[in-house]
C-alpha positions as CSV (number, residue, x, y, z in Angstrom):
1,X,-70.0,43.5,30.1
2,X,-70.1,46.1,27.5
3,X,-67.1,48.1,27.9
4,X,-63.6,47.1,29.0
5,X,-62.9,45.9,32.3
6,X,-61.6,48.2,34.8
7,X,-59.8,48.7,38.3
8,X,-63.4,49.0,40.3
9,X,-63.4,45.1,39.4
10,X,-60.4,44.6,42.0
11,X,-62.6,45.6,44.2
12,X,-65.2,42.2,43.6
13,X,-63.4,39.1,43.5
14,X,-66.1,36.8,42.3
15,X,-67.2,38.8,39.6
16,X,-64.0,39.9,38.7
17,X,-62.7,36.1,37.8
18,X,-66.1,35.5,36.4
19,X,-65.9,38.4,33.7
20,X,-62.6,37.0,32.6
21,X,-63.9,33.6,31.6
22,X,-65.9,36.0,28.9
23,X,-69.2,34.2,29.8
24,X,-70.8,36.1,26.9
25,X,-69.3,33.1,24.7
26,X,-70.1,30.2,26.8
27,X,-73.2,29.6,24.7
28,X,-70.6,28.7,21.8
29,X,-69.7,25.8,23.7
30,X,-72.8,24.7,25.8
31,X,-75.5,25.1,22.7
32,X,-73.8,22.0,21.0
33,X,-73.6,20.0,24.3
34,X,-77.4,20.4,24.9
35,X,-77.9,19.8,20.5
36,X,-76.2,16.6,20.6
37,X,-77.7,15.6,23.8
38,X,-80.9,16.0,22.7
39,X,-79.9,14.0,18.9
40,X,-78.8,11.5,21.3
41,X,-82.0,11.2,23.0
42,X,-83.5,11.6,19.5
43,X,-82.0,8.7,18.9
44,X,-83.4,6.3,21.6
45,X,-80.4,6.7,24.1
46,X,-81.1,7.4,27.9
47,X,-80.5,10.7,28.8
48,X,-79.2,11.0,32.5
49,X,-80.0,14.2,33.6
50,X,-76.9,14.6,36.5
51,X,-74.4,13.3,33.5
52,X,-76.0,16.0,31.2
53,X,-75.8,18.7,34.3
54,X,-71.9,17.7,34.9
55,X,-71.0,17.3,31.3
56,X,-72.4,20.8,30.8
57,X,-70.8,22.4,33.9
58,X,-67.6,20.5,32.4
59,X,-67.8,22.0,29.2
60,X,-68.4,25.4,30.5
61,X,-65.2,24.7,32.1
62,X,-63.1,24.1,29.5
63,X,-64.1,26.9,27.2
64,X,-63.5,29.3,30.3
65,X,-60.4,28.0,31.0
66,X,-59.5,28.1,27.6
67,X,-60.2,32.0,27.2
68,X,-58.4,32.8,29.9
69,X,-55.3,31.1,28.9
70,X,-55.6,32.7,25.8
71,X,-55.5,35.9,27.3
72,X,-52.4,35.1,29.1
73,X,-50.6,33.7,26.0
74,X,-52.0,36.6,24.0
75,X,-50.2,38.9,26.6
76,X,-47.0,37.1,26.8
77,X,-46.7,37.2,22.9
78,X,-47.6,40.8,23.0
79,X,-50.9,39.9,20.4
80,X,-53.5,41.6,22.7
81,X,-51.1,44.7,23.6
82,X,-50.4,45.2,20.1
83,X,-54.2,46.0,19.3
84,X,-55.1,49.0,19.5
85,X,-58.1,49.4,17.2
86,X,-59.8,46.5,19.0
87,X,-64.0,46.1,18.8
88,X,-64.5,45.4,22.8
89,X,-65.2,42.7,23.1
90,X,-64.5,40.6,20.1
91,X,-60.8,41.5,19.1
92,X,-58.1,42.2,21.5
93,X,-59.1,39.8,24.3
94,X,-61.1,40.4,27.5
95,X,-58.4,43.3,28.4
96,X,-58.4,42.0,32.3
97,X,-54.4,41.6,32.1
98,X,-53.7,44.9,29.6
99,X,-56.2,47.1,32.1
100,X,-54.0,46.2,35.5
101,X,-57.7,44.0,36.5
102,X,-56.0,40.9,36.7
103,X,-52.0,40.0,36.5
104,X,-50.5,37.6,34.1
105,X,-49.8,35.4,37.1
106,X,-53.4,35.5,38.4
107,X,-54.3,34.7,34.8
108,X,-52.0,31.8,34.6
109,X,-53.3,29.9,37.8
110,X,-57.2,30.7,37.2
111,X,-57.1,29.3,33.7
112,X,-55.3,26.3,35.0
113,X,-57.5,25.9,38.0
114,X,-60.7,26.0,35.6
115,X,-59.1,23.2,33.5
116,X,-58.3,21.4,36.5
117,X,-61.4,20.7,37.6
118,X,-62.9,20.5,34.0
119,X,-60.3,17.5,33.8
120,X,-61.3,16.0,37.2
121,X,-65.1,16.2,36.2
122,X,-64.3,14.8,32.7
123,X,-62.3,11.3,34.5
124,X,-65.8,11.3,36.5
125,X,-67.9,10.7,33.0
126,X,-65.5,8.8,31.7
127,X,-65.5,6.4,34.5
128,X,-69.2,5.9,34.7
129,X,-70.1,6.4,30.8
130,X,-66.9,4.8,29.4
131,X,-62.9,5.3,28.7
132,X,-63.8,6.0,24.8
133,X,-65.2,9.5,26.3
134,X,-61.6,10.8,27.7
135,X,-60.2,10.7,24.3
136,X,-63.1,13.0,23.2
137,X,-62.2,15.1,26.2
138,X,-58.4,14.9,25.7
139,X,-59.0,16.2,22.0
140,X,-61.0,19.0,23.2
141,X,-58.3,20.0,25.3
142,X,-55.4,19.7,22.6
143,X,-57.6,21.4,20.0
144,X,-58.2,24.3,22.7
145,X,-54.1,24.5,23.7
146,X,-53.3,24.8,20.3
147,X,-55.1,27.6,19.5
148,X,-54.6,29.5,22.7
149,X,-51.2,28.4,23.5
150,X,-47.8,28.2,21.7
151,X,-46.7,25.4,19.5
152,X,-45.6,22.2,21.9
C-alpha cells in the first residue's frame, strides 16, 4: 500500500485488518527465521518442514501483532497524531486509527487476537521441540511490548 489507508477499506474486511498488520515489514521478521533455519541445517540439525512452516506463520504473527499494538499505543499517547510531516509509510504509523479505517478499540482486540494465537502456536513448538524455546518466545514478546507499549 502506497499511500495512506482510507475509508473505501471499511468497505473490505479481510484486507482491511491485513493492511494494518503493515505486511510490507514482515520480511524483517521472517528473513532471519528462514537464515537461522537454514544455519541450523547448515549445521547438521533436522530441519522439520511443518515446525519451520508454523514457526514462520508464528513469527509472522508476532511482528503483526506487534505493529498493530503499536499503532494503538502510538494513538493513545498522541505520537502518531502529533506527526504531521510523516514519510507514508515509514514514520507516523500505518494511519488506520488517525484515518477513521479502523478504531482504537478494533485496534486493541486485533493486535491482541494476533498475539493470541502467535502464543498458542509458540506453546505447540515448545511442547514438541522443548520448554527452553518459550523463553525465546517469551523474550520476543517482552522485547516487542516494550517498545510498542508503555513502561510496565
Amino acid at each position: 500500500m502506497a499511500q495512506e489507508p482510507d475509508l473505501s477499506l471499511r468497505q473490505q474486511p479481510l484486507l482491511r485488518y491485513w493492511l494494518a498488520t503493515r505486511p510490507a515489514f514482515l520480511a524483517a521478521s521472517v528473513v532471519p527465521a528462514v537464515v537461522g533455519a537454514a544455519a541450523a541445517w547448515a549445521q547438521g540439525y533436522a530441519l522439520h518442514g511443518w515446525l519451520l512452516a508454523w514457526t514462520l506463520l508464528a513469527v509472522m504473527l508476532v511482528h503483526a501483532g506487534m505493529n498493530v499494538l503499536n499503532d494503538y499505543y502510538d494513538e493513545q499517547n498522541g505520537t502518531d497524531r502529533r506527526n504531521t510531516q510523516r514519510l507514508f509509510p515509514f514514520t507516523g504509523g500505518s494511519r488506520f486509527i488517525q484515518n477513521g479505517v479502523l478504531s482504537a478499540g478494533e485496534t486493541l482486540v486485533f493486535g491482541a487476537c494476533l498475539l493470541s494465537v502467535a502464543m498458542l502456536i509458540g506453546v505447540g513448538l515448545a511442547w514438541q521441540s522443548g520448554m527452553d524455546l518459550l523463553w525465546i518466545g517469551v523474550a520476543g514478546l517482552l522485547i516487542g511490548w516494550g517498545y510498542s507499549a508503555p513502561p510496565l
